[in-house]
Steps between C-alpha positions, in 0.01 A plus 500: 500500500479522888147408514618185341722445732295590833249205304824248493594576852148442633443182307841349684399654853822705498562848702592812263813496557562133440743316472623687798333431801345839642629844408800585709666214335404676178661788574809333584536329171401886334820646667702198419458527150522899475774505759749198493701319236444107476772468682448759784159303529687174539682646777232657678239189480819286644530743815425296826298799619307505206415120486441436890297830545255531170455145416446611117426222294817550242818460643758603191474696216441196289170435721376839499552549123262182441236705692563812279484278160155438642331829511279698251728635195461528130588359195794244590827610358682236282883544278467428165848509360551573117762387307657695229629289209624772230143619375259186668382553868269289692103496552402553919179698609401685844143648581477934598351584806212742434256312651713595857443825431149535364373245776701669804199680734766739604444666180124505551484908539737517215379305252311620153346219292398771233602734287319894592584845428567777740445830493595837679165681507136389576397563097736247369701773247871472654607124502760385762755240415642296811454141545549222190129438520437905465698469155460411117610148497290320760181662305632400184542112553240497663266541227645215316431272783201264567231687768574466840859446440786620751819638388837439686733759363832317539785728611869334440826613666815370430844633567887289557643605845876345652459350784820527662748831500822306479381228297351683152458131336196425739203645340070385488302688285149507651178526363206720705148495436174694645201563306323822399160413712724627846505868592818623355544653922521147602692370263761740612540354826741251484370371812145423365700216269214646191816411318632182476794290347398207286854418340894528491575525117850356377745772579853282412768666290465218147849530508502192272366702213731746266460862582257569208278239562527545838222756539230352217539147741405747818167666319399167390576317863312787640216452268446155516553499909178770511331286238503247761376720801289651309308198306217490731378846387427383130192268629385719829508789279302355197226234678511694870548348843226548776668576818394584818628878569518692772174655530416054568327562167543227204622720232583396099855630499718548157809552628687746237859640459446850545796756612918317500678754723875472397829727433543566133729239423276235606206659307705451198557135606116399532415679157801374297668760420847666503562729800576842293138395338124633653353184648156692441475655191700499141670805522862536355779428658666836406155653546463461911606851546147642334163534588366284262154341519631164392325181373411264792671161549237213427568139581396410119724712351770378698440068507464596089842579460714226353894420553633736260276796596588431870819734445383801322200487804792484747336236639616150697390208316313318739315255370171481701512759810321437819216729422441348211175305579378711802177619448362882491870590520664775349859445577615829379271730702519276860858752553396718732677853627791399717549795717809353686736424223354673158444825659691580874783300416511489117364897337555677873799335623692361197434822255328817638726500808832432251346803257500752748799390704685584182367836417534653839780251619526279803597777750237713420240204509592351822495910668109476373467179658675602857267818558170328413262552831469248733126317490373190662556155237749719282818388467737783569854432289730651751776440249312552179393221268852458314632249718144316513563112356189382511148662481155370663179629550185620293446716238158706615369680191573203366244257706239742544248169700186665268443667202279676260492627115620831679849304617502322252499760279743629685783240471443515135623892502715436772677252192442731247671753681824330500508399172425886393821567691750254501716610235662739683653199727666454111593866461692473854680206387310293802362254230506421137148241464295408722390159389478380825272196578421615794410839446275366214314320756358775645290555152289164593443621883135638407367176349618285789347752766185491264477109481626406812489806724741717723885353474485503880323166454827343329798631642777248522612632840286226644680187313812677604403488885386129466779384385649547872188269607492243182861467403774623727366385874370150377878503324680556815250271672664221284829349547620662149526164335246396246316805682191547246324184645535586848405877407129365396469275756559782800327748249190220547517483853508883583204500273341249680588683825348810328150348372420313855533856667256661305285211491491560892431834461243447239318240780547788810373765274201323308244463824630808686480780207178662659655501876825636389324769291304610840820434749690756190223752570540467870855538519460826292295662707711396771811666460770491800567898616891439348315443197284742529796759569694338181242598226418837508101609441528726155295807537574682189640441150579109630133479529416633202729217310394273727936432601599437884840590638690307767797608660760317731392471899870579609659810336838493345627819692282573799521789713689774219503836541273738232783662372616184391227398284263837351566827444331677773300741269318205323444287817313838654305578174361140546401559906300834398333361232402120664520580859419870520376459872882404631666767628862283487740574313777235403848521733760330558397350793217287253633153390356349190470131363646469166415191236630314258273484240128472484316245348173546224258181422353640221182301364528280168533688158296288261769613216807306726307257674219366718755500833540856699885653494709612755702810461760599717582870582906540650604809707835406518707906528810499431719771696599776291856685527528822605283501757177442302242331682315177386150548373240251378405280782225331633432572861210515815409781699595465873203485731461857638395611151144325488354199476541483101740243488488419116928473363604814341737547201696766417536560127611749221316594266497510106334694231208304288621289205531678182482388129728225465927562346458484119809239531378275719139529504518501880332785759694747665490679847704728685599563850267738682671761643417794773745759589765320321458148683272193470145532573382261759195432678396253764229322432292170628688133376108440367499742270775343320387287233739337238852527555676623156877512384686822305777511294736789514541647175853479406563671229792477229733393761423342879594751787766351710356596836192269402463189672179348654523648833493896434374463151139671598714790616757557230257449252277736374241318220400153511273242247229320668587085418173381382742146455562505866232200545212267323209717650667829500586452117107396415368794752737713246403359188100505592532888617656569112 
């Protein structure tokens, strides 16, 4: 795509950033468009100082708009309105926009054009799920392609957002799209735009239409609006297109509907069926509740059906749906794990949390919550969770970024489990059935991850976040009246604004790759002595793991007295046995630096992801009453004690894990005590490797003197949280 366009500029003589006339004016019209409203824009082109002084070529918004309209975007946007007539609705068309993706060099390191398989070990025995083109599918189709073929997995999003808060009747309902042959990393960064909008379905109210047939008129609007936008598929994905990919390579590309990453209710909308029905397989409705290895959805057994069977199927009668003709497409198994809505929100928020609230009550639940320890990303419910209105966030266990048989296997008894065990949720009176759609879901989880791989690839948080970018700032950018025009014609202008920059990237960084590499290798070795200070050389353990620790150049508390931050027993134990030549002992007269927190870059766990992870360590004590002292701190030796000056941290110790609670399945460890108190020790920041977080063990009932400040010293036994992060929980699961 942007060698095309270099070829176009050079054939009309024109600079790269053309139409503009060098680059400062460029990156004017960049922070106009990102910065400004049309009308702000107007203003500030109008200025006298801004006329007189930079002569720019465009003197209004109108004029400087022109100039936009003429940059580098995609696909032009067009409204096609349909009209709703009872049962008839119009014929309009509108093309996708893989060939943006799959042509964009910015993808070029994070691109596959094949399907491979991935392994764990060097022999090939323990396969590694990850990436779509690590899984079943891709390998399946494509044997039943012509040789030398390319698949583009198509990945659908679609979910209806308001746009305004006080006006609820203002609604778009946008369609996303990104494609299976990007790096499921970079198609989580919103800002790499590896996901983009290609339409604003009909979202209106049919208000003209009786209640009952009401919501059969919405499936089959919906279904002949995709039908539309997704037309072009049935001949790219039959005959192939050749198109020029990002690699600059002419590849024969079948473009295929792969994974449809929706809420529930919206799965049961593309597969025609009733919302208390499994959009995936043919289970019972009454029958949800079980582990049942169901019969599979097909799409012959379900375009078979005629009118009077379309009722006992609990299905809509829809005469032709819009995935009707696609080729290689298997509507019913594109539903992918939606870890946002099926399981955080839907079986954690909307059931498990309800279950136990009511068996140990709301008081008791929200104590639990308030004396959870403190730990760097965790939430910490000051108030407990009763009060909470509306939940966020990501379920870990749940999107696991790889797996194998072995976790595979292990989701499967993780299921199992609960099934074993749930009637005593009836014998408490908590439930009577569980034919819940949503728990049923969970029974399919395994064959997505199989043909698609990890759920982490197909989270809706990321439709969720572009909504703010795709449908509410291009709303307020409008003036609110007749709004979805104006919304695609700023949406097409930002994009244009978008493409041009990376095109002039793409041009800086082409020639210069080699010199950069060598000016990256200088500045390495060429690290300013504040730098130097900053990261810490690892001696020991950090070494060994190959993790670096960096720690803040200004303390948080300079210049505090020893008695404030060790006892003096440990902080002595640690001179004899690391500085046994120094005769000084620690006085009050010796000032310490005390930090914040330390910082770990650990390197890249090839089970989370190929980017390293940064851990942060917090020594924030908390001043005990009577007259305790506050321990665990992270500190540096004053000058007069050596030249060692590596940070220090003062920490108490624990006994080793033993065999995890028969309850919970979780490890325990206690408090490690010596002559009645905490052990401690003093020891070297670089010997600390992995922070970890410990749950107190409650018991029946929670302790009322718990809370998250004193909770290491009131309590006695503790769980280790294996949950506490991505990597933590696989390090856990692989050490089994």
């Amino acid at each position: 795509m942007f060698d095309r366009y270099r070829r176009e500029q050079n054939d009309e003589g024109e600079d790269a950033w053309a139409p503009f006339e060098n680059v400062e004016e460029w990156g004017l019209a960049q922070w106009l468009v990102k910065n400004l409203s049309q009308r702000q824009t107007d203003k500030f082109l109008k200025l006298p100082i801004t006329q007189n002084c930079s002569k720019l070529p465009f003197h209004n918004n109108h004029s400087f708009l022109q100039r936009i309209d003429e940059l580098l975007h995609g696909p032009v946007w067009s409204c096609k309105k349909v009209t709703v007539r009872r049962n008839h609705e119009d014929e309009n068309g509108q093309l996708l926009q893989e060939e943006e993706l799959i042509g964009n060099p910015t993808f070029k390191e994070d691109m596959a054009y094949t399907p491979a398989r991935a392994f764990s070990d060097h022999a090939g025995k323990h396969r590694v799920v990850d990436e779509m083109w690590t899984a079943d599918w891709w390998g399946k189709k494509q044997k039943i392609l012509p040789e030398g073929a390319t698949i583009t997995p198509i990945i659908l999003a679609s979910d209806k957002t308001l746009l305004s808060q006080f006006q609820g009747d203002k609604s778009v309902w946008p369609v996303y799209m990104s494609i299976g042959n990007i790096a499921k990393a970079k198609r989580h960064q919103a800002s790499a735009r590896a996901t983009v909008i290609i339409r604003y379905l009909s979202a209106g109210k049919l208000d003209c239409f009786t209640p009952d047939a009401c919501s059969l008129t919405r499936y089959r609007l919906f279904h002949h609006c995709m039908g539309l936008l997704l037309h072009p598929l049935i001949i790219a994905g039959n005959e192939g297109v050749d198109m020029v990919c990002a690699d600059s390579w002419i590849w024969c590309v079948y473009p295929i509907l792969a994974a449809y990453v929706v809420d529930f209710p919206e799965q049961c909308l593309v597969s025609c069926c009733k919302e208390n029905c499994c959009p995936k397989c043919l289970v019972g409705v009454n029958e949800q509740g079980e582990r049942l290895n169901s019969e599979m959805c097909d799409a012959e057994h379900k375009n078979s059906q005629h009118p009077p069977e379309f009722e006992e199927n609990r299905l809509r009668a829809i005469d032709k749906p819009f995935w009707f003709d696609l080729p290689h497409c298997d509507i019913f198994q594109v539903f992918t794990p939606n870890i946002l809505h099926q399981m955080h929100k839907g079986v954690f928020k909307d059931h498990l949390v309800k279950w136990c609230v009511k068996i140990i009550r709301e008081e008791e639940m929200d104590t639990h919550f308030k004396s959870i320890l403190d730990y760097p990303g965790l939430w910490h419910f000051k108030k407990g969770i009763s009060s909470v209105k509306q939940w966020t966030g990501s379920f870990p266990a749940g999107a696991v970024p790889s797996h194998t048989p072995k976790s595979l296997e292990g989701l499967h008894t993780a299921l199992a489990g609960f099934h074993a065990n749930k009637d005593v949720l009836v014998e408490l009176v908590i439930r009577d059935h569980f034919n819940i759609p949503k728990l049923h879901q969970l029974t399919h989880y395994v064959q997505s991850i199989s043909l698609f791989g990890a759920a982490d690839g197909f989270n809706s948080e990321l439709p969720e976040c572009l909504h703010i970018d795709f449908a509410k700032d291009s709303y307020h950018a409008s003036n609110k009246q007749d709004y979805e025009e104006q919304m695609v014609l700023w949406l097409q202008r930002q994009e244009a604004i978008l493409l041009c920059s990376a095109y002039l990237d793409w041009l800086l960084q082409e020639p210069a790759a080699q010199m950069e590499s060598d000016s990256d290798l200088d500045s390495n070795s060429d690290m300013s002595s504040e730098e130097t200070e900053a990261a810490i050389a690892c001696a020991t353990l950090a070494a060994h793991f190959g993790v670096t620790h960096v720690l803040a150049k200004i303390p948080v508390h300079p210049h505090q007295s020893v008695h404030n931050i060790v006892h003096a027993h440990a902080l002595q134990t640690f001179i004899c046995l690391n500085l046994p030549h120094s005769t000084l002992v620690p006085g009050i007269q010796d000032h310490f630096n005390i930090y914040h927190q330390v910082v770990i870059m650990m390197p890249c766990d090839s089970r989370v992801g190929e980017a390293p992870t940064c851990r942060r360590i917090q020594a924030t004590p908390e001043k005990l009453p009577l007259g305790q002292k506050p321990v665990r701190v992270i500190f540096r030796f004053p000058r007069q004690f050596g030249k060692d000056s590596r940070p220090l941290a003062y920490i108490e110790l624990f006994t080793p894990l033993r065999a995890p609670d028969l309850s919970s399945q979780m490890r325990q460890l206690s408090c490690s005590t010596r002559q009645f108190r905490h052990n401690a020790a003093v020891i070297h920041v670089d010997n600390i490797i992995w922070p970890c977080h410990l749950i107190p063990k409650m018991g029946e009932s929670v302790d009322l003197r718990f809370t998250s400040g004193n909770v290491y010293e009131a309590a006695h036994d503790f769980y280790f949280n294996e949950f506490i992060d991505t990597e933590m929980f696989c390090a856990s699961v692989t050490s089994i």
